[in-house]
C-alpha positions in Angstrom: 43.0 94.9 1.4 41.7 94.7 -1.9 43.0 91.5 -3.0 41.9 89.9 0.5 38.4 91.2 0.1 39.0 89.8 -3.8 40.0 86.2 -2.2 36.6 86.3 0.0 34.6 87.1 -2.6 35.8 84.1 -4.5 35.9 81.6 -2.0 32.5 82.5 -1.4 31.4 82.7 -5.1 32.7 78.8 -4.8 31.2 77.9 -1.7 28.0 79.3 -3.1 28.5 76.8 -5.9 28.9 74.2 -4.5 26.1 74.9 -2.7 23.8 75.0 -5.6 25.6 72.0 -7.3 24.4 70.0 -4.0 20.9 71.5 -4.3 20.8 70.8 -7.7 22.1 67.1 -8.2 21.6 66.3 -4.6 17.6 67.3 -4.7 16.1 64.8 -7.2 16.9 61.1 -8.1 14.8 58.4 -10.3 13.8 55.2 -9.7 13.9 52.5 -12.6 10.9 50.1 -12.8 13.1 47.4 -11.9 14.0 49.6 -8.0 12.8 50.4 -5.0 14.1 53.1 -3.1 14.2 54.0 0.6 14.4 57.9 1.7 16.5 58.5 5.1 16.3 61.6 6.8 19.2 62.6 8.9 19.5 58.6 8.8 15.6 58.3 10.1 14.1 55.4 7.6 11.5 57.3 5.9 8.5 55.3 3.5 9.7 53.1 0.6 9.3 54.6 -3.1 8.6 52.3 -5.1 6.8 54.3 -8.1 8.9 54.3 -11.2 10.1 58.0 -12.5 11.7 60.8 -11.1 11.6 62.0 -7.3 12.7 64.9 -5.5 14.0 65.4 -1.8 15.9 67.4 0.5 19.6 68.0 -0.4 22.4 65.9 1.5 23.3 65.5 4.0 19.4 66.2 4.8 18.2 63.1 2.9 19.7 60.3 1.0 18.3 57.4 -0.8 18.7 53.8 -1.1 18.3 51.9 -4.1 17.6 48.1 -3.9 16.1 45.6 -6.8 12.8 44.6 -7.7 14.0 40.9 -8.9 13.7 37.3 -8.0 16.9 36.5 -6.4 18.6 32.3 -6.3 19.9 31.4 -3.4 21.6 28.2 -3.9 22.1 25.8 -1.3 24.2 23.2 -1.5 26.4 24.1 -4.7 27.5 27.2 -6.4 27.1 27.6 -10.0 28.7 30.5 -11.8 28.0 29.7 -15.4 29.3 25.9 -16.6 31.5 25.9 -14.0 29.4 24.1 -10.6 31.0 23.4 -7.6 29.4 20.8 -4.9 29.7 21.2 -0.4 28.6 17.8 0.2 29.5 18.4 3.8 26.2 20.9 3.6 23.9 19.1 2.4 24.4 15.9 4.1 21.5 14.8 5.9 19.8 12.2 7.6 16.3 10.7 6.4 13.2 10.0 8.8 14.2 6.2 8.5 18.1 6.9 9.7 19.1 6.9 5.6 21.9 9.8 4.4 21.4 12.2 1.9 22.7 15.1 0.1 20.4 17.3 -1.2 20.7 20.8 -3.4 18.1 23.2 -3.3 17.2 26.6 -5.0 15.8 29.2 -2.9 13.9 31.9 -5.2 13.1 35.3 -3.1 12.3 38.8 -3.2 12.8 42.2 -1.2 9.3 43.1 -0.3 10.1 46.1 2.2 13.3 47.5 1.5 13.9 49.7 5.0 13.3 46.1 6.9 16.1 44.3 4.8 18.6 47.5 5.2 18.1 47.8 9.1 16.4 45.3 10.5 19.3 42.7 9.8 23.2 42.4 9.4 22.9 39.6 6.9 19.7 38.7 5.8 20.9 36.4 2.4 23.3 34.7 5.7 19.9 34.8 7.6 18.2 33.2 4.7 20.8 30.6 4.3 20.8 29.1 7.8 16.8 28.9 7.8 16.6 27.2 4.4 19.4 24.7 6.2 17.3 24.4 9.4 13.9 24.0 6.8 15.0 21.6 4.7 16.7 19.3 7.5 13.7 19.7 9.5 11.7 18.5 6.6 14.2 16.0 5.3 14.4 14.1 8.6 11.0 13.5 9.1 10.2 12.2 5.3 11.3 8.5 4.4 14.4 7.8 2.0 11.9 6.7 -1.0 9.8 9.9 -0.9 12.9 12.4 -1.2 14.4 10.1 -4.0 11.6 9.6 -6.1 7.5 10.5 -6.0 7.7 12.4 -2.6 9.9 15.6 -4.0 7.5 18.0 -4.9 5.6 17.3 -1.3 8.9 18.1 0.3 9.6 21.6 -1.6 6.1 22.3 -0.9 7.2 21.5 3.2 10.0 23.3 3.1 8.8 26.4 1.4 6.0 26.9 4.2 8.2 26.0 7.2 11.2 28.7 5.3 8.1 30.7 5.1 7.0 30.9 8.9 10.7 31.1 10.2 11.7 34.6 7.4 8.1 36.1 8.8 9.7 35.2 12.4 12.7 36.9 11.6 10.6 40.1 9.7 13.9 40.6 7.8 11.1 42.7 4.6 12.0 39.6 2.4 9.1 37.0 1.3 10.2 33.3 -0.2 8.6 32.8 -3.4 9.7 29.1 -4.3 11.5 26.2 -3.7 13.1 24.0 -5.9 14.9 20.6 -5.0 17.8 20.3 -7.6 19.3 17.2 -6.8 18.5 14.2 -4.0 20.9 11.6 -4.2 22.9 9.0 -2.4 26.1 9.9 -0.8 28.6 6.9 -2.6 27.9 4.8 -5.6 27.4 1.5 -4.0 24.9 2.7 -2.1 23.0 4.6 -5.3 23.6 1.4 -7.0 21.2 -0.6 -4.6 18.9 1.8 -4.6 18.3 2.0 -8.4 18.5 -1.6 -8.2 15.7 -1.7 -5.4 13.8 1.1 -7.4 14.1 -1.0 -10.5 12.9 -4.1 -8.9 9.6 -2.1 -7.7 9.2 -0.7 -11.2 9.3 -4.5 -12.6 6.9 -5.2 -9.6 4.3 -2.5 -11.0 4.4 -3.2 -14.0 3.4 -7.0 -13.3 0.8 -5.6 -10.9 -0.7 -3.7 -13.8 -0.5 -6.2 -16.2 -2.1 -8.5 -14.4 -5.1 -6.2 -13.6 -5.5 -5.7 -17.1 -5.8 -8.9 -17.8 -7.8 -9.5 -14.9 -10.1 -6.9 -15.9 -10.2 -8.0 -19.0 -11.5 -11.6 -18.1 -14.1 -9.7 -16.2 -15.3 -7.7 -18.9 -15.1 -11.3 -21.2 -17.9 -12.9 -18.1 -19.7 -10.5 -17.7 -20.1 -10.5 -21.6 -21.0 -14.0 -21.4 -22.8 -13.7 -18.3 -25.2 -10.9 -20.1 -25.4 -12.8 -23.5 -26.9 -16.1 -21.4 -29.1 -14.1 -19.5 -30.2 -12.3 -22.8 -30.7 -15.8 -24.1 -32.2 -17.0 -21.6 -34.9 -13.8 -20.9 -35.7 -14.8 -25.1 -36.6 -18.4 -24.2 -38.5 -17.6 -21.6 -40.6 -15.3 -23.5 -40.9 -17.5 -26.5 -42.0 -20.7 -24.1 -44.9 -18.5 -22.8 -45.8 -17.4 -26.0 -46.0 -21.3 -27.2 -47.8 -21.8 -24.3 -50.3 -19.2 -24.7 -50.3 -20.5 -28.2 -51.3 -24.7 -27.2 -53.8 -22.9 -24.5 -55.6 -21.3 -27.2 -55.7 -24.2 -29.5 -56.5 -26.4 -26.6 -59.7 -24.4 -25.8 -60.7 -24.3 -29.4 -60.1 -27.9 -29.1 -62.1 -28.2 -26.0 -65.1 -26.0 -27.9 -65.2 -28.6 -31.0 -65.2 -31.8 -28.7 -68.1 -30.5 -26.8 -70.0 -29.9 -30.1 -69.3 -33.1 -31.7 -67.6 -35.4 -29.4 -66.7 -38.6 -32.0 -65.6 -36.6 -34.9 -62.9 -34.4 -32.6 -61.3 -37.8 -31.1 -61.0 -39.5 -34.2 -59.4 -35.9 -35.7 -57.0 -35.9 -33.1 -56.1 -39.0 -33.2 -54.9 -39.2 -36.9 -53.2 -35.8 -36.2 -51.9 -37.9 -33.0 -50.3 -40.6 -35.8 -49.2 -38.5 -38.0 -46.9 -36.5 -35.8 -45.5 -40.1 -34.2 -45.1 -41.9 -37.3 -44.3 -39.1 -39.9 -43.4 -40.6 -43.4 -44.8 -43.8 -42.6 -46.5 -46.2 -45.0 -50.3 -47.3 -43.6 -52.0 -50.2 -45.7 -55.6 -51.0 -45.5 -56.0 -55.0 -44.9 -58.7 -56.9 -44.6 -59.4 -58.2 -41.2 -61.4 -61.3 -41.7 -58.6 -63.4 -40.0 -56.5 -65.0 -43.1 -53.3 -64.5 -44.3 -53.0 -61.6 -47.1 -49.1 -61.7 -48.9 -47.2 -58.7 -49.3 -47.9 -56.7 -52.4 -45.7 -53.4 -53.4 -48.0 -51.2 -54.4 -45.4 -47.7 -53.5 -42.6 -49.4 -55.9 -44.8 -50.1 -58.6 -46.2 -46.7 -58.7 -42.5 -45.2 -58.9 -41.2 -47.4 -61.7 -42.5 -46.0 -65.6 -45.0 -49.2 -67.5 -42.3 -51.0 -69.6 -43.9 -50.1 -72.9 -43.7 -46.3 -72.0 -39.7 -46.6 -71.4 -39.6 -48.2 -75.0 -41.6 -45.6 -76.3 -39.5 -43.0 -74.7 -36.7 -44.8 -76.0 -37.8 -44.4 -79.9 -38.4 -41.3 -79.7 -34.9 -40.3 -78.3 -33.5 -42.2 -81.2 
């Protein structure tokens, strides 16, 4: 009987703890700043904790807790890249264009548990959830955009596209995830002869742009040049305008000074003006006086004697010199 009761008391000593090592390590948990946890009571989802430090709660099997991340996750679509090593499912991403063309493109999905009970319970699969709506997104999105857009200039209107229309179908689903980028990795051609005409078509628009631009800087140029020209001559022409009615002002004043003198002494103003008269029309000219009793008076050079030094003055000059 003794050693029975001896056995009791030891099993119970053990069961007691055991008991306390669940209370104990079973009671209190911490959360890194990087988690989020969830608290289930008697499998009930209870509030999400998402304050860093340490926490306590009932023992187990009372309450448990769930730890899930804090970070960005990648969802790639279309590849799979696990360091340098990248492998391609064409037959995904194969897809047709708003103008009938076939495409493959890759995508990168970045996303983030926002409400950690919601992504434990309120879906099987939500990364397989998230898959199949970034497929249905970006096909939606692909097929009504033209093959030029999702090849060259148009990409960064698609991602934007198929981030809102992802978006509204993970709200739909109110899976506790949010969708907090898209990024379209790769857009190509599915065979090399096709690509090839492409970049050959693409080229041939570049060339075509350029000579579009060229040729507007040289029109604009030109323009610049005429108008240049066009407000020099009008500058020009403003100046001579102003300088015509100044002269006029000018003869106006002179002729009513004119006009004052004739009144006051009619004979000796219209013989004045007309010597000025002469000499403006015959500058330089040579007038002789002749005597106009009716007979013939010969030439004499009066201008070319009055130029040429008296004969005895060049010997003179002469003398001296030697």
């Amino acid at each position: 009987m003794v050693s029975l009761k001896k056995v009791y008391i030891s099993v119970g000593i053990a069961v007691l703890a055991i008991a306390a090592g669940l209370l104990v390590f079973t009671t209190w948990y911490t959360v890194d700043e990087s988690e989020q946890a969830v608290i289930l009571t008697f499998g009930k989802v209870e509030d999400g904790i998402s304050t860093p430090g340490l926490h306590f709660k009932l023992p187990w099997p009372i309450q448990s807790v769930e730890k899930l991340s804090k970070e960005t996750f990648s969802l790639q679509f279309g590849y799979d890249q696990k360091g340098e090593d990248i492998r391609d499912f064409p037959d995904e991403t194969k897809m047709i264009t708003g103008d009938e063309n076939i495409v493959l493109a890759d995508l990168v999905v970045q996303w983030k548990i926002t409400e950690p009970a919601k992504y434990l319970y309120n879906a099987d699969n939500p990364r397989e959830i998230l898959y199949d709506a970034t497929s249905a997104s970006v096909r939606s999105i692909i097929g009504s955009s033209k093959i030029d857009d999702a090849l060259t200039s148009g990409k960064a209107e698609i991602e934007g596209e198929v981030r809102d229309l992802l978006s509204t179908l993970i709200e739909k689903y109110d899976m506790g995830i949010s969708v907090v980028g898209v990024k379209l990795q790769d857009v190509e051609l599915p065979n090399k002869e096709v690509r090839k005409a492409f970049t050959d078509v693409t080229d041939a628009r570049e060339t075509m742009n350029t000579k579009i631009n060229e040729a507007k800087k040289y029109r604009n140029k030109q323009l610049n040049e005429a108008q240049g020209e066009k407000d020099a001559l009008k500058s020009r022409a403003e100046g001579e305008r102003a300088s015509r009615i100044e002269r006029a002002r000018g003869d106006v004043a002179v002729f009513n000074k004119l006009y004052t003198e004739y009144k006051q002494n009619p004979e000796i103003t219209r013989q004045r003006l007309v010597i000025e008269t002469l000499e403006q029309v015959l500058p330089g000219t040579e007038i002789y006086i002749m005597n106009d009793d009716g007979n013939t008076m010969k030439y004499f050079p009066i201008r070319p004697l009055e130029t040429e030094k008296p004969k005895s003055e060049k010997e003179g000059s002469e003398k001296n010199n030697d």
